[in-house]
N, CA and C of each residue as an Amber inpcrd file, in Angstrom:
protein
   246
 -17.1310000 -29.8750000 112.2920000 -17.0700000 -30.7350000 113.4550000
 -15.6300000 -31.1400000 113.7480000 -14.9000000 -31.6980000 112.5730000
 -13.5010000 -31.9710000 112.9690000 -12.7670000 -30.8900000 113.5150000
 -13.3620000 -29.6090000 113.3920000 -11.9270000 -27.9920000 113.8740000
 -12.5070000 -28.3080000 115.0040000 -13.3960000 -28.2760000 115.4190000
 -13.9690000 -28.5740000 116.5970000 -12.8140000 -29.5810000 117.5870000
 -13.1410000 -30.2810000 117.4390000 -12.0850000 -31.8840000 117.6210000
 -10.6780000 -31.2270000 117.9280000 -10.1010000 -30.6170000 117.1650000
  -8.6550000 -30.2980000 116.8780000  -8.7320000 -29.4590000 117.7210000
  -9.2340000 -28.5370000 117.9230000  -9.2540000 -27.0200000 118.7020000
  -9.4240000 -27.7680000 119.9500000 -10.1640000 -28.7020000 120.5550000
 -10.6950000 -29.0620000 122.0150000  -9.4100000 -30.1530000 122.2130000
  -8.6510000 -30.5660000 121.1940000  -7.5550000 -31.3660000 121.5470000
  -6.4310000 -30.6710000 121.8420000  -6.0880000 -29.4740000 121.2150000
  -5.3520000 -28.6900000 121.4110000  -5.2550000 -27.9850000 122.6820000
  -5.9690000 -27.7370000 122.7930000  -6.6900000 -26.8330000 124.4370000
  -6.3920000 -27.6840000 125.6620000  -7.1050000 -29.2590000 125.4230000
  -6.5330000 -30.4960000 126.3170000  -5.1340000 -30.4350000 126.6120000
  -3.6750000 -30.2960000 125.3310000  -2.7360000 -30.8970000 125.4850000
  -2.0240000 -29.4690000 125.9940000  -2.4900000 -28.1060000 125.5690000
  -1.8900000 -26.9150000 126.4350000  -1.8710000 -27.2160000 128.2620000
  -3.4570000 -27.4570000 128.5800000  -3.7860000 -27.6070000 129.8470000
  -3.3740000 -28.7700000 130.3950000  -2.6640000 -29.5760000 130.0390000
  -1.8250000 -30.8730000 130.1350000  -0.7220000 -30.2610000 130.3270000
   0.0070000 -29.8410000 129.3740000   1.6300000 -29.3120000 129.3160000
   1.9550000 -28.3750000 130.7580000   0.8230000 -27.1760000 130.6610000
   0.5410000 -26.4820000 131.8690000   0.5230000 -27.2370000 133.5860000
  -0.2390000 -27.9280000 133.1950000  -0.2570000 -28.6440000 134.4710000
   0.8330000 -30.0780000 134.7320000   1.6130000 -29.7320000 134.2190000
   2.2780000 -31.2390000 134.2860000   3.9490000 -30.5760000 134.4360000
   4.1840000 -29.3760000 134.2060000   5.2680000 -28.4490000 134.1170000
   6.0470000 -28.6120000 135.7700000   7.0880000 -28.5190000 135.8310000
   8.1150000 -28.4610000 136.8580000   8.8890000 -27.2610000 136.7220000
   9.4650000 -26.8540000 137.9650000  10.4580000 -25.8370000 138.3410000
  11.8030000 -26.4380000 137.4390000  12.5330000 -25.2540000 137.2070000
  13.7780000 -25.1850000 136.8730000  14.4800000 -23.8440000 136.6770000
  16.1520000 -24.2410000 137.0890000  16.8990000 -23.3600000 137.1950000
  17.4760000 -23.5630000 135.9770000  17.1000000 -22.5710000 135.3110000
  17.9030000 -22.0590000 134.1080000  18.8360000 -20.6250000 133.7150000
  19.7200000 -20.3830000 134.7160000  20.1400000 -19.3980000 134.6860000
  21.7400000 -19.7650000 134.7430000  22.6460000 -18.5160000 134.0980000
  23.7580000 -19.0450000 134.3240000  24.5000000 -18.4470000 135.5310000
  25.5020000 -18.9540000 135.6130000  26.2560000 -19.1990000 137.5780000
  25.9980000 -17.6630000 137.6080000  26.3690000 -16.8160000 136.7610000
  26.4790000 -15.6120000 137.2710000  25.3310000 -14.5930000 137.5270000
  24.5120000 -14.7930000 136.5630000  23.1130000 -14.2850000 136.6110000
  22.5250000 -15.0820000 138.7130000  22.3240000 -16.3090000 138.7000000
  22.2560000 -16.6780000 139.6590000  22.5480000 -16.2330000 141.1860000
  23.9430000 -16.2320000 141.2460000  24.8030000 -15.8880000 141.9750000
  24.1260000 -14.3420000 142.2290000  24.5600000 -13.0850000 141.2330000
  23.4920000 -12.1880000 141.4660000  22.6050000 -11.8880000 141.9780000
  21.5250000 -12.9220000 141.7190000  19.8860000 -13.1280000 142.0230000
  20.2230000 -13.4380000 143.0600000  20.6410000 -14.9300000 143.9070000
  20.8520000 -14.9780000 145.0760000  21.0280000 -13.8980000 146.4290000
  22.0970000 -12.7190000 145.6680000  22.7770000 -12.0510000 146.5120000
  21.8980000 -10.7250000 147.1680000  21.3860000 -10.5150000 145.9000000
  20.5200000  -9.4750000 145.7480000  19.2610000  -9.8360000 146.5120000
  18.7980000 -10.8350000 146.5470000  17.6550000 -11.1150000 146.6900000
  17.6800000 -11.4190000 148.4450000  19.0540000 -11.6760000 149.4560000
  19.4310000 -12.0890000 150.7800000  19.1430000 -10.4470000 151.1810000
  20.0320000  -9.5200000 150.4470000  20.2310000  -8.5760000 150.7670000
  18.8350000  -6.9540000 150.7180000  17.7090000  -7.7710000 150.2500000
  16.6060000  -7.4200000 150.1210000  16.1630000  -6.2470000 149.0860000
  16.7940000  -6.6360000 147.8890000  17.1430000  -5.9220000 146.8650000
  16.1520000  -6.2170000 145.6050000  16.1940000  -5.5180000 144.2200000
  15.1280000  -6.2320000 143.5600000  15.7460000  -6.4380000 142.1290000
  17.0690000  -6.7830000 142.3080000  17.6160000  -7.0150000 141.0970000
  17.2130000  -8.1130000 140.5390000  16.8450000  -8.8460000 141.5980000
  16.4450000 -10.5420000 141.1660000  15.0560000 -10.3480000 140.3520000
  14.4500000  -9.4390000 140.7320000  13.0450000  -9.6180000 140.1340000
  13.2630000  -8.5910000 138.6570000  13.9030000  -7.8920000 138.7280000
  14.1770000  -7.2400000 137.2700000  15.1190000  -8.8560000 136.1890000
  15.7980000  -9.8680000 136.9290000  16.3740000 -10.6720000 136.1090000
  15.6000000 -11.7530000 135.5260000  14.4250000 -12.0720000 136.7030000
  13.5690000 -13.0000000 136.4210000  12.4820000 -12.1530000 135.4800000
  12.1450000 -11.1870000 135.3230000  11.5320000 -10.0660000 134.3600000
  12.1380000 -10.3260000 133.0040000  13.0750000  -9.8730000 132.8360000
  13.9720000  -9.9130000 131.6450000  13.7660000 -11.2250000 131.3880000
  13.8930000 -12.6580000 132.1240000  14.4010000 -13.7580000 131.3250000
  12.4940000 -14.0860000 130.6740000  11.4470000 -13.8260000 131.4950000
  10.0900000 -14.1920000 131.2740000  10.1800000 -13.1690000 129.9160000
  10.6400000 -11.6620000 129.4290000  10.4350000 -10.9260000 128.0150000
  11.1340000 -11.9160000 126.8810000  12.2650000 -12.3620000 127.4540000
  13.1940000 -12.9090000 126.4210000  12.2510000 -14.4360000 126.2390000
  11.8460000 -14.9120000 126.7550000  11.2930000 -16.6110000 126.8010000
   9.8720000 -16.0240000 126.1450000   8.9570000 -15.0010000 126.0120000
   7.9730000 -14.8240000 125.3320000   7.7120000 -14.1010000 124.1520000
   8.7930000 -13.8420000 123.8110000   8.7870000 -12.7070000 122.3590000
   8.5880000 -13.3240000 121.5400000   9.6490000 -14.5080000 121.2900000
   9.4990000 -15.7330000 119.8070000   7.7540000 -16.2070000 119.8380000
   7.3970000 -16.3560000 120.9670000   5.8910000 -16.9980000 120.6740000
   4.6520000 -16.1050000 120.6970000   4.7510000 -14.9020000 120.8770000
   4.0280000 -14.3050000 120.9260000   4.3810000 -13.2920000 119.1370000
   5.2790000 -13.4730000 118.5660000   5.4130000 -12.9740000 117.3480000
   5.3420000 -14.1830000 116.5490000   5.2820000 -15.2660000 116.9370000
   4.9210000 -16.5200000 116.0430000   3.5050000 -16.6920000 116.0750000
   2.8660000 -16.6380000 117.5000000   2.0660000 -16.3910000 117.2460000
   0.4990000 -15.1630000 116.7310000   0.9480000 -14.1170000 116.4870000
   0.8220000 -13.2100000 115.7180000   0.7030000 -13.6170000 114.1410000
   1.6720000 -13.8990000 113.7780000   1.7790000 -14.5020000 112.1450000
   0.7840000 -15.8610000 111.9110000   0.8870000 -16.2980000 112.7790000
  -0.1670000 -17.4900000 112.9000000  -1.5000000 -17.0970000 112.9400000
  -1.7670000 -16.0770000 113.4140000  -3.3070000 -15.7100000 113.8590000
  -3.5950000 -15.1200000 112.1480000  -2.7210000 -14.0850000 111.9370000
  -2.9870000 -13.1720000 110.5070000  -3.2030000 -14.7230000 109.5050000
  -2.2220000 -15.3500000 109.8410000  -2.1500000 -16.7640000 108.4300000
  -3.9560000 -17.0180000 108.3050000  -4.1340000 -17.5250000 109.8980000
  -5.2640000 -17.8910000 110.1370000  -6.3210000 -17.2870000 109.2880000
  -6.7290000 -15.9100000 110.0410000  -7.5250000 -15.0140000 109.6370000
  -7.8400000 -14.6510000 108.0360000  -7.0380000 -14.8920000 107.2570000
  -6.1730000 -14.8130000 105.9360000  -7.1640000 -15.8020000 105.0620000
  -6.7230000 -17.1590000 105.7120000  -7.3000000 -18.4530000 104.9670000
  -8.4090000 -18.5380000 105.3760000  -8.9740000 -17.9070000 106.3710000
 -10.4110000 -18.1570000 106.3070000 -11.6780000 -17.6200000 105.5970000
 -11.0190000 -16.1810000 105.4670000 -11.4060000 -14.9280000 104.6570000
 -11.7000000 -15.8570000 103.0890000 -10.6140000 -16.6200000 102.9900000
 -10.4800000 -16.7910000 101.4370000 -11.3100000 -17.9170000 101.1750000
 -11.1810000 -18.9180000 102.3240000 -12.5160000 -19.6880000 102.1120000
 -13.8680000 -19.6030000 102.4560000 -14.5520000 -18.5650000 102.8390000
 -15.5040000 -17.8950000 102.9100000 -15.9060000 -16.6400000 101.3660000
 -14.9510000 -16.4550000 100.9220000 -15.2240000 -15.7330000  99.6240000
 -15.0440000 -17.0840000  97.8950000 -14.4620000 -18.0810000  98.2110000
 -14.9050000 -18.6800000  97.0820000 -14.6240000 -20.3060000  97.5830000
């Protein structure tokens, strides 16, 4: 009952974080500047930069979470066998 609890709290504070999120420019002048230029001039460099920065911003969590899932899977195995 308590994983229960934890798992439905967890889920709450994702769909919280998600929905509560704002725009931001996080790019530097030059990357920017680029994107800008490219993007007036009807080009698609901007969308290959905003590509690249969404691979680079999801690798760490998607290989963290990977190791997390195996951890998971791991300890459960083991408390189900003794």
């Amino acid at each position: 009952m308590k994983a229960n609890k934890t798992i439905l709290l967890s889920v709450a504070i994702v769909a919280l974080c998600l929905l509560l999120s704002i725009d931001a420019n996080a790019q530097c002048a030059m990357c920017q500047a680029t994107a800008e230029t490219s993007r007036g001039a009807g080009s698609s460099v901007a969308d290959g930069i905003n590509k690249g920065v969404m691979y680079l911003f999801f690798t760490p969590y998607l290989i963290i979470g990977g190791i997390g899932f195996i951890w998971w899977r791991a300890r459960r195995k083991a408390q189900q066998a003794g």
